[in-house]
N, C-alpha and C positions, 0 to 999 in steps of 0.2 A: 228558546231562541232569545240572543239579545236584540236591541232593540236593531243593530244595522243587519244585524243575520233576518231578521222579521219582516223588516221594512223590504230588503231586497226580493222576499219572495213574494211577499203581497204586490209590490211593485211587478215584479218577474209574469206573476198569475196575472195583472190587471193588463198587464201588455200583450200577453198570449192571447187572452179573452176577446179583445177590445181592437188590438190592434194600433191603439193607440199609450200618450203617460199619462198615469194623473197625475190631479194637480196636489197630489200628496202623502203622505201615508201616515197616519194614527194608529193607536194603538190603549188598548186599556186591559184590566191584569182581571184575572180569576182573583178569588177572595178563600180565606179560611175564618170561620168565627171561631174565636176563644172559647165563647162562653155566652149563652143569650140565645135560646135555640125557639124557634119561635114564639118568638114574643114581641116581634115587630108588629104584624099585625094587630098587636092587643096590646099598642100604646109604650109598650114596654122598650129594657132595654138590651143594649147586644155588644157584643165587643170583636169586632172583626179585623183583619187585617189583609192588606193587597200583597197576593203572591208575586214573587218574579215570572211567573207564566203568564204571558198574554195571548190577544188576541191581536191582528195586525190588521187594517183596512186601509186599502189604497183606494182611494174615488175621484171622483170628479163628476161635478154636475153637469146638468142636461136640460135644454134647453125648452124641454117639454116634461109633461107629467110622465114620461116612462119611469121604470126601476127596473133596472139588468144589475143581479147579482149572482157570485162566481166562487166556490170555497174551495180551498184545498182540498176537503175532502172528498169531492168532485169534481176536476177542474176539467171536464170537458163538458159539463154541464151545467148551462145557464138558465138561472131561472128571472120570468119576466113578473112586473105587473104594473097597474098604472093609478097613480094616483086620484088621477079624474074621477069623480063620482064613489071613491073606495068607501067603504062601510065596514064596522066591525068585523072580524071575523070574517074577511073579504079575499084572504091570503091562504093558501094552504102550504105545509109542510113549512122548511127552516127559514125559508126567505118572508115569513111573516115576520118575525123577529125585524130586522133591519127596514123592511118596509113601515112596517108598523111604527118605529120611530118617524118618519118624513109622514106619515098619514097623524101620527099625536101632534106634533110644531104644529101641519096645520089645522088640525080641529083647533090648538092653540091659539089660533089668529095669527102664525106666523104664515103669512101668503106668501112674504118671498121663496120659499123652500121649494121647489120644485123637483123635476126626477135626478135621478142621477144613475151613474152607473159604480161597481163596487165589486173587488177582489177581498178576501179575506184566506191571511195566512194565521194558523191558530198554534197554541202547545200548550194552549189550558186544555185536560183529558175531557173530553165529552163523557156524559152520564157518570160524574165522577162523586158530583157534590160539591164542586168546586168552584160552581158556579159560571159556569163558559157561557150560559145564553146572557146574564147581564153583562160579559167582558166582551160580544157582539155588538148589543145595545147601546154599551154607553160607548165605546169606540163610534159607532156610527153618528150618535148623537154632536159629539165632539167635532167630526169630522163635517156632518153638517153646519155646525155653529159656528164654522172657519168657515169654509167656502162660503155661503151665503150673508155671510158678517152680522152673525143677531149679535155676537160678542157676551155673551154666558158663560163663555169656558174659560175667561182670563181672573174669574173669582168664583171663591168661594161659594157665594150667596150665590152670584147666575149661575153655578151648576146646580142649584136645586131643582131649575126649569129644565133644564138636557136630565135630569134625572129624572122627572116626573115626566117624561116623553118617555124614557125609556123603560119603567115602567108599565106607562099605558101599553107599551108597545106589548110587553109580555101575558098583560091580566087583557089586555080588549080586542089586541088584534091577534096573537099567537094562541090565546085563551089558556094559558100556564100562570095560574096564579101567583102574584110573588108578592109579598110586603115592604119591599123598600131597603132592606138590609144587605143587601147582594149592592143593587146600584148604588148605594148612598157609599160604600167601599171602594168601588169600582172607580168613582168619578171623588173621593175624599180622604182619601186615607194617604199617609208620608209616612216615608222610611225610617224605618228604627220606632215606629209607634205604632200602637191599637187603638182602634179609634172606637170612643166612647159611643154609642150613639143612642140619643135618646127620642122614641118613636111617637114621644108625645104629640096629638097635634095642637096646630098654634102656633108651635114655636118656630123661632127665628130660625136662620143659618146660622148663626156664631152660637144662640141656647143648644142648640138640637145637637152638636158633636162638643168633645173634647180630644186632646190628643192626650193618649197614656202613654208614655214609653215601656217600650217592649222591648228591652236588652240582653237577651237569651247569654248570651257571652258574659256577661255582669256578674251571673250565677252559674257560669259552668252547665249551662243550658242547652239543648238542643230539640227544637220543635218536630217529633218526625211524621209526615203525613203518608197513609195510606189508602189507596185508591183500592176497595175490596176489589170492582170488577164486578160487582152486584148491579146490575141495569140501574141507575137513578131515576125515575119520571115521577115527576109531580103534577102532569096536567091527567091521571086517573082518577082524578075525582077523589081522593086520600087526604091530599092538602087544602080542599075547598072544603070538605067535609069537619075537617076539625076547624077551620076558620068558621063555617059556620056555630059550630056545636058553642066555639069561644062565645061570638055575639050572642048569641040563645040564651045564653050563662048570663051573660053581664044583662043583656035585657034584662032576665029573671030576677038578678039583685039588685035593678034599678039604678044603674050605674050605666055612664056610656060606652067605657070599655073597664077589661080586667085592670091595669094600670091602676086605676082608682081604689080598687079593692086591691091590691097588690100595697104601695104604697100605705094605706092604712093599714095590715097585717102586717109587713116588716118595721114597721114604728112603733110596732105594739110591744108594751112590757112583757107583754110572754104570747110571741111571735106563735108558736104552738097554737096557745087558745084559743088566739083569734083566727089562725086559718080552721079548725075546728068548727068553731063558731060559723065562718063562713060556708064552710062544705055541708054544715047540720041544714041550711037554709036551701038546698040544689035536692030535689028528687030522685034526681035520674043517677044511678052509677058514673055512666059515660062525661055527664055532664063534671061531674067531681071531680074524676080522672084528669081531665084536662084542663080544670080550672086548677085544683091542686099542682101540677106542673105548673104551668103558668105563673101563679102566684111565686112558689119558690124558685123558680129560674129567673124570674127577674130581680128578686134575693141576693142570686149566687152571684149576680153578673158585676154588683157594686162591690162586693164580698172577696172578688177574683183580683178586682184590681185593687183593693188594701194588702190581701195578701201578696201579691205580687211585688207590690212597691216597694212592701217591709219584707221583701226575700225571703217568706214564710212557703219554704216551696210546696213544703207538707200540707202546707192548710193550701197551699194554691192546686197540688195533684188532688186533695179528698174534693175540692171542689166541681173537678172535671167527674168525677167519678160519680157523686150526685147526682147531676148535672145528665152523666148515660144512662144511669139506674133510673132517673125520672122520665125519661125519652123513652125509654123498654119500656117499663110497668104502666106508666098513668096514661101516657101522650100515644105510646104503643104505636110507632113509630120505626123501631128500627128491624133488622131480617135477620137470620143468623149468622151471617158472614160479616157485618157489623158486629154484632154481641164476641163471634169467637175473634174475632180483633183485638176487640177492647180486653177480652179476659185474657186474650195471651202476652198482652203488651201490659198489663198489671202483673202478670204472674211471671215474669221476666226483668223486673224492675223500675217501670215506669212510676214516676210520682202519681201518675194519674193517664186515664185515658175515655174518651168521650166520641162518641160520632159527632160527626160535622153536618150542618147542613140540612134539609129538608128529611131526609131518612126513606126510609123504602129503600135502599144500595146507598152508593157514593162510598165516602170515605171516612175513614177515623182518623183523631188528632191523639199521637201521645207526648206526654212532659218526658223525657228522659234525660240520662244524663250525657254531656257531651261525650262523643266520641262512641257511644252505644247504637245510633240509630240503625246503623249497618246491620246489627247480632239483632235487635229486636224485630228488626223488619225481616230476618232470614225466619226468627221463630216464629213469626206469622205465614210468612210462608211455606212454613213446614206442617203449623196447624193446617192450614187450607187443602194441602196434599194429602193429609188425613182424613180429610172431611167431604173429601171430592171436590173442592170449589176450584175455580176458575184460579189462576196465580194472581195472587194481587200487585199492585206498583206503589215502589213507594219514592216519596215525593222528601225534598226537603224545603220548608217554611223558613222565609226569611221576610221580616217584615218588607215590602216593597214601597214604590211610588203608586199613584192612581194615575187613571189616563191624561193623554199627553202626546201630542202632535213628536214626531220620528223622523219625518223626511218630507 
C-alpha cells in the first residue's frame, strides 16, 4: 500500500471501530538487513534498510488512561487495556506491542501520554522476518510524539527516545526480545541508503548511524526478498537463549560485550589467529559457535559496505553467503525452508544469498541480477513444491523512507 492507499484504510478501520476521525494517521515501514545478523545485541554492527511496506496507525488520544486498539487483521475485534497501575508483562497477545509503547513514555517520565484509541492498517507480511512488530511500534510511538507534543520525532537524535520506547515495548511488555536493529531502521533509515548502524553503547545519535548508499540500479542490481512462509517467532525462548549464551561468553573473556573482542580480532595482522586464540579461551562448544559467528559477522558487515561501494559484487554476493553459512553451522539459527532458499537462489545465479532476520522461518535476501528476480523467485518456488513446503512470496526491496506522519 502507498502511503494514501494506507492512510485511507487505517483511517476507514479507525472510523468503523470508533465511530468517530482521528486526529491522524502514521505510518512506519518493515525493514530488511543487509548484513549484520545478530550482532546488535553484542554491541556490534548491522546494515539495514526500510522497505516500502508499512504499517499504518490512525489514532487519537484519550482523555483517560484507556487503550482501545483495532488491526486489519481483525477488525471486528477490539482489544482494551488501561494504562493506570500497568506493570510489565501486563498485556496479553498483539495489543501489548502498541500498549507497551504509551506504558514505556511513561515509565519515561513522559506523564503527558495518556490512553488513546488506535486502528492499524498493515502490508509488512506477519511472521515474515521482516520485521512487522517494530513497524507497529515505532509507528505508534511517532504517532504518540505528535499528538501529545514531546516533539522527538522531528530529529534525528529525539527519535532515539520513541525508539527506546518501542523497544521496551517489545523486550518488557510483549516479552519478544529484540536489540534495537529493527527499530533503529524503522524510525532512521532514507531512501536510496542502508544505514550503517553501530550498536555500540555510549554513543551519540549522529556516532551511532551512517548513511551508505544502496544504489541497486548503479550495478544492474536487483535486491529479491523471499518470505519462506516458515512461522517466524522469536519470543520461544531461541533468541533469548543465544543473547544469553553471547553475554556468558563475553563475561568469560572479561570483556563487557563481544564488540570489544570482535574489534580487536578484525584488526589483527592475521585476523585467523586471533579468533583462534580467542575460541582456544571459551570451554563450552555452544559457547564458540556463537562467539565465532558473532566475531565474523561483525567483520562481514564493514567488509559489505567496501565492497559494495567499489561495485565488487563478487566479493559483496561471497559475503551474503558467509554471512548464511555462519547463521546454519555456528549461530544454528535458520530451518530448512531458509537453507533450501538460499541454495536454490545460488544455484540459479544469485551473487549471493543469506536469511534475513532473527531465523527460525521469515525470509531470505538474494543479490541478483536485474530483471532475474521473477525466474529466481519461481525456482524457489518449484524447490518448495518438491519439498512439500508451504508456497513462499516474494517481495521486491527498495531502499525506503522511515516513519512518518500520512494524513
Amino acid at each position: 500500500m502507498g502511503d494514501a492507499e494506507g492512510a485511507a484504510a487505517a483511517r476507514e478501520l479507525f472510523e468503523q471501530a470508533y465511530g468517530e476521525a482521528p486526529a491522524g494517521v502514521w505510518a512506519a515501514p518493515g525493514r530488511v538487513n543487509l548484513i549484520g545478523e545478530h550482532t546488535d545485541y553484542n554491541a556490534g554492527l548491522c546494515l539495514p534498510i526500510a522497505l516500502p511496506h508499512r504499517t499504518f496507525i490512525a489514532l487519537k488520544p484519550r482523555e483517560d488512561t484507556k487503550v482501545r486498539v483495532v488491526s486489519d487483521v481483525a477488525p471486528d475485534k477490539v482489544a482494551e487495556a488501561d494504562l493506570d497501575g500497568l506493570k510489565a508483562r501486563g498485556v496479553d497477545g498483539w495489543s501489548a506491542y502498541p500498549t507497551g509503547v504509551a506504558w514505556a513514555l511513561r515509565q519515561a517520565g513522559f506523564d503527558k501520554v495518556e490512553g488513546f484509541d488506535a486502528a492499524f492498517a498493515s502490508c509488512v507480511p506477519l511472521g515474515s522476518g521482516l520485521s512487522s512488530s517494530a513497524a507497529m511500534t515505532c509507528s505508534t510511538a511517532l504517532a504518540l510524539d505528535d499528538v501529545y507534543g514531546l516533539g522527538f520525532g522531528s530529529s534525528d537524535a529525539g527519535r532515539i527516545t520513541l525508539i527506546n520506547a518501542a523497544i521496551a515495548a517489545e523486550n518488557d511488555m510483549a516479552g519478544a526480545s529484540t536489540g534495537g536493529l529493527d527499530q533503529n531502521a524503522s524510525m532512521r533509515c532514507t531512501p536510496g541508503h542502508a544505514l550503517l548502524l553501530d550498536c555500540r553503547p555510549g554513543l551519540s545519535a549522529l556516532e551511532s548511524v551512517s548513511q551508505q548508499a544502496f544504489d541497486l540500479d548503479k550495478y544492474g542490481l536487483e535486491l529479491l526478498v523471499v518470505d519462506t512462509q516458515a512461522p517466524h517467532q522469536l519470543n520461544d525462548g531461541q533468541y533469548a537463549q543465544r543473547r544469553a549464551t553471547c553475554e556468558q561468553a563475553a563475561a568469560g573473556l572479561g570483556v563487557e560485550n563481544l564488540r570489544v573482542i570482535a574489534d580487536r580480532v578484525n584488526a589483527a595482522d592475521d585476523p585467523e589467529a586471533a579468533l583462534a586464540d580467542v575460541l582456544g579461551k571459551l570451554d563450552d562448544d555452544v559457547e564458540r559457535r556463537r562467539v565465532r559467528h558473532v566475531i565474523t559477522e561483525i567483520g562481514r558487515v564493514g567488509q559489505f559496505v567496501d565492497a559494495f561501494a567499489a561495485g565488487d559484487i563478487k566479493r559483496a554476493g561471497e559475503l551474503f553467503n558467509a554471512s548464511h553459512d555462519s547463521l546454519r553451522d555456528d549461530y544454528q539459527v535458520t530451518v530448512p525452508e531458509l537453507d533450501v532458499a538460499v541454495d536454490t537462489a545460488r544455484a540459479n545465479g544469485a551473487y549471493g544469498a543469506r536469511m534475513t532476520g532473527g531465523g527460525f522461518g521469515g525470509s531470505i535476501i538474494a543479490l541478483v541480477d536485474k530483471g532475474r528476480s521473477r525466474e529466481v523467485a519461481q525456482k524457489i518456488a518449484d524447490a518448495f513444491a518438491v519439498h512439500g513446503f508451504h508456497q513462499p512470496r516474494a517481495l521486491a526491496a527498495v531502499a525506503s523512507s522511515s516513519a512518518h506522519r500520512v494524513d
